[in-house]
Phi, psi and omega in degrees: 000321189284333173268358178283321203281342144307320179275322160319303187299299177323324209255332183279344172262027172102322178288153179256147181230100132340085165249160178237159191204152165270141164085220184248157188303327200245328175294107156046061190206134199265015156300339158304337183262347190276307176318308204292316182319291197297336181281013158276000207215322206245147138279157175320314183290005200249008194223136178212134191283120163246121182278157194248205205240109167301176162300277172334295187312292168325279154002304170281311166320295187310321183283307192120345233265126133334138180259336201173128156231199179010223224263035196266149193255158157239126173220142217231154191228147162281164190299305178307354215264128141335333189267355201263025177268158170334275212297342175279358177279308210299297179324326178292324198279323196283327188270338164284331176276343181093034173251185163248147183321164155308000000 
């Protein structure tokens, strides 16, 4: 709360305010709650967002590899998410292809 009412008060008096983050701004980031704050204080046009290159993108660039072509789905897990064991990927990717699970 306290660096949004510091980046608001900066920006009504004219100054550009900067937050810098790894990776991209709206993926798993905590500049979303800092956002939200200033977008109660700002108008919408005074706030701009630059998306940045995530981990997972970078990675796949670093490989050569595709994340998702033609009609292939992606889907990203937090680190924290319950759902990211083995057996529920593998089960989830079989039921989609119309095979059967484990």
């Amino acid at each position: 709360t306290e660096m949004a009412e510091l980046a608001s008060r900066r920006c009504k008096d004219g100054q550009s305010v900067a937050q810098i983050t790894i990776g991209d701004p709206m993926i798993y980031s905590t500049s979303h709650y800092l956002l939200e704050l200033v977008k109660q204080a700002l108008p919408t046009e005074r706030i701009h967002v630059v998306p940045g290159i995530s981990a997972f993108q970078s990675a796949a660039s670093s490989f050569g590899e595709s994340l998702s072509i033609q009609e292939d789905r992606m889907r990203t897990f937090t680190r924290s998410s319950k759902t990211t064991s083995a057996r529920y990927l593998i089960d989830t990717r079989s039921a989609s292809q119309g095979l059967p699970s484990i």
